[in-house]
Every structure is written in C-alpha cells, then in structure tokens.
C-alpha positions as CSV (number, residue, x, y, z in Angstrom):
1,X,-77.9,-23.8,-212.1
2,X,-78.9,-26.4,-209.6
3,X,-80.5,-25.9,-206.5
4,X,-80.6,-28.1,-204.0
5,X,-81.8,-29.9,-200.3
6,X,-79.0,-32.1,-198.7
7,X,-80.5,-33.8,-196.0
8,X,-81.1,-36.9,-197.5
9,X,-77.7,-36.9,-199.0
10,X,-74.1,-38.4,-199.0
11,X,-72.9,-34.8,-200.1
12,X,-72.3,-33.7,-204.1
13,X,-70.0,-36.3,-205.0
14,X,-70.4,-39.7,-206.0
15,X,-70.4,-42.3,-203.1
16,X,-71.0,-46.0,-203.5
17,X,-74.2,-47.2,-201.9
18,X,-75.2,-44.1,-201.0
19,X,-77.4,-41.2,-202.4
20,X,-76.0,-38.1,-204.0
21,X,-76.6,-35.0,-205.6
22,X,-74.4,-35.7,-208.7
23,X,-75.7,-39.3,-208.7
24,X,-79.3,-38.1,-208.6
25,X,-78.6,-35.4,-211.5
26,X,-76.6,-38.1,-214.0
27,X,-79.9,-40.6,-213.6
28,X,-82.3,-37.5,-214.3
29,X,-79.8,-37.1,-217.4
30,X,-79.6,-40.4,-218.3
31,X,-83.4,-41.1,-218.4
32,X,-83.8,-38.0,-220.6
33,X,-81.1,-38.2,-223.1
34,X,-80.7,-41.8,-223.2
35,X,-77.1,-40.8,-222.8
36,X,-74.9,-42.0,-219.7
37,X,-73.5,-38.6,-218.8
38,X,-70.9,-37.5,-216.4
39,X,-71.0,-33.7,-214.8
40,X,-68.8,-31.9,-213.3
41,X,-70.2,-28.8,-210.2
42,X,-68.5,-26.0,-208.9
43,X,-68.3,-27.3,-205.6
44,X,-68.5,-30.5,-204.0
45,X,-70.9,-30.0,-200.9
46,X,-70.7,-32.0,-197.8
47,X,-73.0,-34.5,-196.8
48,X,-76.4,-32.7,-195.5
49,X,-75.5,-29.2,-197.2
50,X,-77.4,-27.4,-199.5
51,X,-77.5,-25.4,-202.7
52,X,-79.0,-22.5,-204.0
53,X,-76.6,-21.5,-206.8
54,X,-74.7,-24.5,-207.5
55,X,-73.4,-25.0,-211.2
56,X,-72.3,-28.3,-213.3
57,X,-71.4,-28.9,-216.3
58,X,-71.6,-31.8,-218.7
59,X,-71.2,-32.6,-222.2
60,X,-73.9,-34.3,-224.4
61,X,-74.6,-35.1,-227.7
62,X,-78.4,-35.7,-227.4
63,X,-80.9,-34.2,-230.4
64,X,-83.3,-32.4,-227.7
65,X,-83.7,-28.5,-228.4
66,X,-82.3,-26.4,-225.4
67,X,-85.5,-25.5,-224.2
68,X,-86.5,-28.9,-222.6
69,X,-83.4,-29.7,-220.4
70,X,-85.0,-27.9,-217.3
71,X,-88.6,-29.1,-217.4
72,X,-87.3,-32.6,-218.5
73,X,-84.7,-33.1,-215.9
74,X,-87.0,-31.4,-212.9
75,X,-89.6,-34.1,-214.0
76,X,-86.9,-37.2,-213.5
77,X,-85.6,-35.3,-209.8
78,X,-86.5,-36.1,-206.5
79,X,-88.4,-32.7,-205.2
80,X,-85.4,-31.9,-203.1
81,X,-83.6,-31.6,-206.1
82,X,-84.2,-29.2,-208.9
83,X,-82.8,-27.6,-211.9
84,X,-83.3,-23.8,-212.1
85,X,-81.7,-22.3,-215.3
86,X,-79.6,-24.5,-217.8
87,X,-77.5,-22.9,-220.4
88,X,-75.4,-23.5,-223.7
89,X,-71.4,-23.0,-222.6
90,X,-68.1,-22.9,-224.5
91,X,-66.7,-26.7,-224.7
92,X,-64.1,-25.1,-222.7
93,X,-66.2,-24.3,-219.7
94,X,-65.1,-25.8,-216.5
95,X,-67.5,-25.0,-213.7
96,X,-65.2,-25.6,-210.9
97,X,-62.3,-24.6,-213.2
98,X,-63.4,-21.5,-213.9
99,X,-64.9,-19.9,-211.3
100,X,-63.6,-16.8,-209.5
101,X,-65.1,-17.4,-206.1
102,X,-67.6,-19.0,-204.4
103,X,-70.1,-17.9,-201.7
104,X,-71.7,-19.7,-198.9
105,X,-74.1,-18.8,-196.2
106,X,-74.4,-20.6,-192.8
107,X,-77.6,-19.9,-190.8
108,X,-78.1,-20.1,-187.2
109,X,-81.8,-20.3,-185.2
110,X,-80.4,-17.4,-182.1
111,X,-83.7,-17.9,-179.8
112,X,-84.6,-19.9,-176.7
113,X,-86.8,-22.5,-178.4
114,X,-85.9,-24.3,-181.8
115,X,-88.0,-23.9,-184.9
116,X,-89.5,-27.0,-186.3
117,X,-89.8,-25.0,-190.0
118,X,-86.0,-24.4,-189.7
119,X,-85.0,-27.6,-188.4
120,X,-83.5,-28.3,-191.7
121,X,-82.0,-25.3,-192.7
122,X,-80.9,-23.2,-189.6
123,X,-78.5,-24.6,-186.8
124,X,-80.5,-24.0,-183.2
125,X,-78.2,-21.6,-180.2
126,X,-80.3,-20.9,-177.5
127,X,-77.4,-18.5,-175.9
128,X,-77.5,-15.2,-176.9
129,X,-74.5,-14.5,-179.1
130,X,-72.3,-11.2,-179.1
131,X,-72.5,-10.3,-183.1
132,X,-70.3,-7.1,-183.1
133,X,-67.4,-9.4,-181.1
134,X,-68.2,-12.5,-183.7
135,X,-68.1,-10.2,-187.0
136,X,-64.9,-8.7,-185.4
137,X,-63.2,-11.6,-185.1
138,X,-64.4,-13.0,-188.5
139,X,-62.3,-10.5,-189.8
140,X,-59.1,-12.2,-189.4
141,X,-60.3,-14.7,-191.7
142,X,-60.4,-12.2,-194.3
143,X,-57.3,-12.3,-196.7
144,X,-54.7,-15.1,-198.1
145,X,-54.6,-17.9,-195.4
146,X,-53.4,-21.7,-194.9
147,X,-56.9,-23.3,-193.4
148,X,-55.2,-26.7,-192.9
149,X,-55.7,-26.4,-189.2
150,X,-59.7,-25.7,-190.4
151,X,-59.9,-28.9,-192.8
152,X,-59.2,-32.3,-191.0
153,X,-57.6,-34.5,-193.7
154,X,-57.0,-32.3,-196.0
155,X,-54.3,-34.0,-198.4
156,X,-50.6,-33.0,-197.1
157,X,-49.4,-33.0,-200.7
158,X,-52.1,-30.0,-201.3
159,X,-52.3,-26.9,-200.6
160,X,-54.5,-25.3,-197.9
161,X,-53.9,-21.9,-199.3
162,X,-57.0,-19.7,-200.0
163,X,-58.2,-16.3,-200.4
164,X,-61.0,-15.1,-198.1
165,X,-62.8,-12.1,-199.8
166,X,-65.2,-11.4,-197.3
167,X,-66.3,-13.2,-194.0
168,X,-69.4,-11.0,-192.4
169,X,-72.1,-11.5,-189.9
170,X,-75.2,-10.2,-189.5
171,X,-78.5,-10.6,-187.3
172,X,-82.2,-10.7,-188.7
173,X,-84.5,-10.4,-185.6
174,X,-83.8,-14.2,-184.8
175,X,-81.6,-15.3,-187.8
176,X,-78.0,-15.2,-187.7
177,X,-76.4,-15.1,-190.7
178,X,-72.7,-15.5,-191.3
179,X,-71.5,-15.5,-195.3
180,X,-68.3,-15.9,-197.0
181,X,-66.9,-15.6,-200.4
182,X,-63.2,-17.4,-201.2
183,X,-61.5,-18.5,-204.2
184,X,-62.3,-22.2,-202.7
185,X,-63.0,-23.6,-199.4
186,X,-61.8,-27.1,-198.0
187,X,-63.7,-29.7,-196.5
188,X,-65.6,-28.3,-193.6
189,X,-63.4,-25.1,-193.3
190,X,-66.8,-23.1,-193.1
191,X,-68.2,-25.2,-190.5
192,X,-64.7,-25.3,-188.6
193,X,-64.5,-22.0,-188.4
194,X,-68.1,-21.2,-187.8
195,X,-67.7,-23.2,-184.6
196,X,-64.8,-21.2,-183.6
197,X,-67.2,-17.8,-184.4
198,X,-69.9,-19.2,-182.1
199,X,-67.6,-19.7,-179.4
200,X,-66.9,-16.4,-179.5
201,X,-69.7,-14.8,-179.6
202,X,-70.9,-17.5,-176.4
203,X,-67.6,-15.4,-174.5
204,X,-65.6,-19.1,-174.4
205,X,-62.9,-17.7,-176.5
206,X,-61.4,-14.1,-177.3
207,X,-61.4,-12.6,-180.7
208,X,-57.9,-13.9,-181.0
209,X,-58.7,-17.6,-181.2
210,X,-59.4,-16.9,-185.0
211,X,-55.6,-16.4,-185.1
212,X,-54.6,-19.4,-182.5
213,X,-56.7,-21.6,-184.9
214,X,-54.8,-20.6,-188.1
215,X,-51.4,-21.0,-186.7
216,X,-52.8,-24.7,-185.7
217,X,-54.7,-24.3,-182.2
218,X,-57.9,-26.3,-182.6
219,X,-58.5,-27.3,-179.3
220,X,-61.9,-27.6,-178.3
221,X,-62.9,-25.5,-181.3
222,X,-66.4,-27.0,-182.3
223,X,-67.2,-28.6,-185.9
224,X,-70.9,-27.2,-186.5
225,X,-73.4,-29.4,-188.1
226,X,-73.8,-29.7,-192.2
227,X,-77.4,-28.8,-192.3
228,X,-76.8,-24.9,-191.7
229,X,-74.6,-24.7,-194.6
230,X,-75.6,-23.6,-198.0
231,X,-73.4,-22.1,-201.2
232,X,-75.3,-19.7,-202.6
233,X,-73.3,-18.5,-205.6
234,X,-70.7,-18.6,-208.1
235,X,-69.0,-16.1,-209.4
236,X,-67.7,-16.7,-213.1
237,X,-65.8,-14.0,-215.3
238,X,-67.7,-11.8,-217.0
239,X,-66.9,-12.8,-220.4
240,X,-68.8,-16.4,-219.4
241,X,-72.6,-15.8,-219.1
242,X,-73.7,-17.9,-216.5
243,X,-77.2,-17.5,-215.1
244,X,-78.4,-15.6,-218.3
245,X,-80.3,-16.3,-221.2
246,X,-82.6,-19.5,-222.2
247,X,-82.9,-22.7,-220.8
248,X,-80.6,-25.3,-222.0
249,X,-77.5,-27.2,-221.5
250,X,-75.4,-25.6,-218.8
C-alpha cells in the first residue's frame, strides 16, 4: 500500500519527461533490487491527485527477505512518496484487476479566507454551500450509469459504464467532504461531477442538473482542480488479504 502527495506530479502513470508516481516507485525498486521492475496500481491518478490507499503490484525475483521492502524502498522515495505496508500476493493478483471498488475523497476549504496548511489538499469556496441540496443531488449519481458526458476523451470504443455505490457529502465545521465508492471511475469523472455538486450547492443549478449532465448536458458545468482529490481505498475480495500481515512484496 502506497501513499502518496501529487503535486509535484504528472499523475500515476508513466509520462515521458515528466515525473511520476509509478516512475518514482520503479527507480526506488530498481535501486533496491537491482532489478528493472514494472508495477502495476489499482488506479491511475490524475496529475496533482493524491493517495492514501493506493495498491501496486509487481513481480520480482530479488533474494531480499520480505521484511525490508518498506524501509528499503521509503529510503530510495522522495518524502512525498511513501510505502506503507507491502505484502506477499498470489502470482495471480492483479491490483487493478481485482479490485471490487474503489473510494475517493474530494475535500473542499468552505470559509471566507483560504488556508495556507490546506492549500495542497483542500480546494478553497468562499460561498457558503447548501449541503442537504448537494448530498441530495449526489444521489442521482448513485447506481449503474454511462459517465461519458463526465470524462472528456474517454475512448469511444470503451465503455463509460460504472457502478456508483455511494456518493455522500458531509460538512466538518469548515471541511467539506464529498466521497465516492464505484467499481471504476474515468478520467476526471470525480472532479466533473464535483463541479456540477458545487454548482449546486452555490444555487446556479437545480438538483436536476445531475440528471441533464448524464444524458449529455455539460454546459457550463465546472471541472474542479486535481489537488482536492484523493483515493483513499481499495476494496479487494475477502479471500485476498490486502492490508494485513508483515511487510513485504505487495
């Protein structure tokens, strides 16, 4: 398990002349197993997101005892970067392959002045938003939907077809919080229709904009900025044992 600061980064995935999460992990691998190593993660995140509960996989042949992979690699990371638990898997393990669901959490500053500790992590609204109106309309995101009108470029020979489990919003004196947990998301789907949910709250749309947007209507819906987002979790099958037991290869 992986956790992570995005800021600095071109996203998860690989990008040529450009810093990465995965490239950043494969180097920390490298350097400790003498190995070049290829992983795979759970989910790609976007450019400036982050990671709390992000998982990989990789295969290795290296001699070191499963006990050294986290301090080893969390000596060769950047400190934005860190390993938190590392596990032995099946060879059949797929981390994006086999997971159930995935959660992430978008965070939004709600208070007249910005935070310069948050600045990072929390996305700044000075307007009071309406909760109760934005959880109600998050609602409708709830369920087997096609986001294609939510995820700009998406492939056309792909499907766009996912299953929401849960889409809620709550307030923390000053700290919104809005969290979703889907089979898969698609390139800023959250942040697409996080936008649309801040709108809403702001009174610029009704509640049934969430529908408009599905069926295609995206105009002048908002694309929120990276840096709020961050997946917390994955959810594996209970017959994989992710997140338990000693350190070691995950």
């Amino acid at each position: 398990m992986v956790e992570y600061q995005g800021t600095e980064y071109a996203g998860f995935q690989l990008q040529v002349g450009q810093p990465t999460i995965q490239g950043e992990l494969e180097k920390a691998l490298a350097k400790f197993t003498g190995q070049p190593i290829r992983i795979r993660a759970a989910s790609r995140t976007d450019s400036g997101t982050h990671a709390k509960g992000q998982v990989v996989d990789f295969l290795t042949s290296t001699q070191h005892p499963l006990e050294k992979f986290v301090l080893a690699l969390n000596y060769h990371l950047p400190e934005d970067i860190n390993v938190v638990e590392a596990h032995r898997v099946d060879d059949e393990f797929n981390s994006r392959r086999c997971a159930l669901s995935r959660t992430y959490r978008y965070s939004i500053l709600n208070r007249p002045a910005p935070s310069p500790l948050r600045r990072h992590s929390h996305y700044w609204i000075r307007e009071n938003l309406d909760i109760e109106t934005m959880a109600e309309a998050a609602q409708l995101l709830v369920g087997v939907h096609d986001f294609r009108a939510l995820a700009a470029g998406h492939p056309q020979d792909r499907s766009a077809v996912r299953e929401v489990m849960q889409w809620e919003i709550q307030k923390f004196e000053d700290n919104i919080v809005i969290e979703c947990e889907a089979t898969g998301f698609l390139k800023q789907q959250i942040r697409k229709a996080s936008g649309i949910l801040t709108d809403i709250g702001r009174g610029r749309f009704p509640v049934n904009k969430v529908t408009q947007a599905l069926a295609g209507d995206v105009s002048g819906t908002p694309l929120l900025p990276p840096h709020g987002l961050c997946l917390i979790s994955v959810k594996y099958p209970s017959s994989i044992k992710i997140g338990l037991g000693n350190a070691g290869s995950e």
